[in-house]
N, C-alpha and C positions, 0 to 999 in steps of 0.2 A: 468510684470516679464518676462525676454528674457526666452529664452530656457533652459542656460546654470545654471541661477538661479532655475528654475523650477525640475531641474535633481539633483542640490545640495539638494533642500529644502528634494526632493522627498527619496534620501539618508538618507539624516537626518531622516525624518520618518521613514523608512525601517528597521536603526538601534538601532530604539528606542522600546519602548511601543509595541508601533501598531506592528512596525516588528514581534517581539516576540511575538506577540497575530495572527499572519496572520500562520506564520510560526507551531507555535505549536498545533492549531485546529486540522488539520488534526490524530497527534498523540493520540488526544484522543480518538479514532475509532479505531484504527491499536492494531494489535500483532504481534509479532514473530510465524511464522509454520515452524519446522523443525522436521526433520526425520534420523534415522540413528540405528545402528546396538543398541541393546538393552547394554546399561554401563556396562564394566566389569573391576576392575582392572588389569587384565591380558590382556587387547587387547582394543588396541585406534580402534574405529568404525569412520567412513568417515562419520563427518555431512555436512547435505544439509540444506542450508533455506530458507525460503519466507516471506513475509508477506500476513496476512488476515487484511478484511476490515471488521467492527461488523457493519451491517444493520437489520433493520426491516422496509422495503417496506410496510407492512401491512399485512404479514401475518407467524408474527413472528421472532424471530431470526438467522438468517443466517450469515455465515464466505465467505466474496468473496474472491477467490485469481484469482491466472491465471489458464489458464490448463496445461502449460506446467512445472510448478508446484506438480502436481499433476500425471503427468505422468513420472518424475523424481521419485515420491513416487513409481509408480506399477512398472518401471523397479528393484528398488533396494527390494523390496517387490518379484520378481521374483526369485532375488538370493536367498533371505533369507525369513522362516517365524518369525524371531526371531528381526522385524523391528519395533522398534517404532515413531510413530507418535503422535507429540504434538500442541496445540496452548496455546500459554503462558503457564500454569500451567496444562493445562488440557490437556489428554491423551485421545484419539478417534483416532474410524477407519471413516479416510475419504470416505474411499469406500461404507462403510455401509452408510453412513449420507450423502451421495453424492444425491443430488439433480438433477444436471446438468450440463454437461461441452459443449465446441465448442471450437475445436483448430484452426478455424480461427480465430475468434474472440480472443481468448486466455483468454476464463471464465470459471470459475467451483465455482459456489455454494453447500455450505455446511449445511445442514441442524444443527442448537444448540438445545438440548432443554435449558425448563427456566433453570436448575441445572447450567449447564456449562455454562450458560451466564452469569449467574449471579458471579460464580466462576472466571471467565473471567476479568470481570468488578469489581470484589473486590480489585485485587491485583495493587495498587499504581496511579497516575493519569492517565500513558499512555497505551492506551488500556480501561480506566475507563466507558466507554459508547459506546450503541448501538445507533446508528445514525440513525434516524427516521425523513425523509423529508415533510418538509410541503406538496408536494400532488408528484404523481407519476404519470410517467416518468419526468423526470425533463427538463426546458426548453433546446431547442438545442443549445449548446454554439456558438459564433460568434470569428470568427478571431480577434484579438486583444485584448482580454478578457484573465484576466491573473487568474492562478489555485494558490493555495498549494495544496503539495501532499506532503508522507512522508512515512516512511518504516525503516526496519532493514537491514541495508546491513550487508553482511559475514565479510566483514572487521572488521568492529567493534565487530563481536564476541568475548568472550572471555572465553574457558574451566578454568574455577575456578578449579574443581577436575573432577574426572574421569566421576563423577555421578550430576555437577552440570554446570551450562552453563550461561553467561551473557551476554545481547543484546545489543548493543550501537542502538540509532534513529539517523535518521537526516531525515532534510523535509526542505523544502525551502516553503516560504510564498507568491511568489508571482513570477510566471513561464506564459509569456506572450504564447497564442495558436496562433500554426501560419497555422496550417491547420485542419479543422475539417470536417468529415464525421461522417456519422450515427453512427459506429461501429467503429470508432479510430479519436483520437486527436493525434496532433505532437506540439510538441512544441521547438524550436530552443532557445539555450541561447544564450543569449548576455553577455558575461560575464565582459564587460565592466562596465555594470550598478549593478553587483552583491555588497550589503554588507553582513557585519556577523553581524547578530543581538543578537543571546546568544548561552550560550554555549563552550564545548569545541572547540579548533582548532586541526584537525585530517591532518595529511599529507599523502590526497590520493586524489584521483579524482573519475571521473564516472566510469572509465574501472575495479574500485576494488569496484562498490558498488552494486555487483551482491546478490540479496538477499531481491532486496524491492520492488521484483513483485509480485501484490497484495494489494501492501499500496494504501489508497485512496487518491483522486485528488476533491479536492472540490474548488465552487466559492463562495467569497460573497457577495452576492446579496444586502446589504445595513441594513437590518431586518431580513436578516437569512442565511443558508447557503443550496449551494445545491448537493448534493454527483453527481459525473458528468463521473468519472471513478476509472480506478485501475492501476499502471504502469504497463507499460508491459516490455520493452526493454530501451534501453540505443545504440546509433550508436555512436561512436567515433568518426566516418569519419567523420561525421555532426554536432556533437556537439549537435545531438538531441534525444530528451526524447520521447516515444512512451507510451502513455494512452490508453487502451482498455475501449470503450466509457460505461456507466454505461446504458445505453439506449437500450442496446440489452439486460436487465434482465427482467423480470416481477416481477409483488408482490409478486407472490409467489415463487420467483427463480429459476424459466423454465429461459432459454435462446429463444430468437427469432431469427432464423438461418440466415445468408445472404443469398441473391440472391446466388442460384449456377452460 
């Protein structure tokens, strides 16, 4: 089989089955976190959002996002004390259940108990489960090994009414690494080789799909999968995706600092 066979075949799978099973994993792990002025029908509040990734390293359940996430929450928490913070359905102070953050790296572990995990994980498939790796830290990924990762971008929000809110996902199943260190992955699209495997068609790009730092980035290893980071950023100039590596967390959701 030349080359050019091998790319078509490889399409064909991507927008089949497989694609849509590569592509949607990730969504099972993920929620929507956003924050913003407490709903009133008299005054539209400015929402913010993120995505959290549902882990249990082993030593329980934990919500990973970014930090910079998280410090978009205590600026708008500075103006106001009348600020609400959610994930998915459930309502917490990130501050109090704050575990640990590091804005180089761009991590902040949230401490769940079972209640809200479980509350979490009730409501429909996406977001349905806390993701528990076959052993921890997870192997160090290698350049040309390709991720899904997935999230709620702001685009796809949509205010139903004053006091109700809906999240559109998107994740892609199969995003080649073109550079890896301890503490961040890049990955560069070829968007030559992209299909659509399911789902709506949304007319927008990377620059409007501010909102899915925090969604996880997992590999599949053949007989399982392995949680490997969390997105972080989006470059436009490069057409490249930035993953804060999951390698800097421990069990119990300390962060491991870089070299100063």
């Amino acid at each position: 089989m030349d080359d050019q066979a091998k790319i078509s075949k490889a399409k064909e799978l991507a927008a089949g089955a497989l694609g849509e099973k590569l592509a949607k994993f990730p969504l099972l792990f993920s929620k929507p976190a956003f924050f913003c002025r407490r709903p009133s029908k008299t005054r539209k509040g400015r929402i913010r959002n993120g995505s959290v990734t549902l882990v249990d390293l082993g030593a329980g359940p934990r919500a990973i996002t970014c930090q910079h996430v998280i410090a978009r929450y205590r600026r708008m928490r500075k103006c106001s004390n009348k600020i609400l913070f959610q994930i998915g359905h459930v309502e917490l102070d990130p501050l109090a259940q704050l575990i640990d953050e590091d804005s180089r790296i761009d991590l902040a572990t949230i401490r769940l108990t079972p209640d809200q995990a479980k509350t979490l994980t009730s409501d429909g498939e996406i977001g349905s489960c806390v993701f528990k790796p076959k052993a921890w830290p997870s192997p160090l990924l290698m350049k040309g090994e390709f991720v899904a990762f997935g999230g709620f971008p702001g685009a796809l929000r949509t205010a139903v009414s004053f006091d109700e809110i809906e999240f559109g996902s998107w994740s892609c199943g199969a995003s080649e690494i073109s550079s890896v260190s301890e503490y961040q992955l890049i990955s560069a699209f070829d968007r030559e080789y992209w299909v659509k495997s399911f789902g709506a068609e949304h007319r927008m790009d990377f620059t409007a799909l501010g909102g899915m730092s925090g969604g996880p980035a997992f590999i599949y290893r053949g007989l399982y999968w392995d949680f490997v980071g969390v997105v972080r950023a989006y470059n436009a100039n490069y057409d490249t995706i930035f993953f804060s590596s999951s390698r800097a967390l421990h069990a119990d959701g300390t962060i491991e600092r870089p070299p100063v």
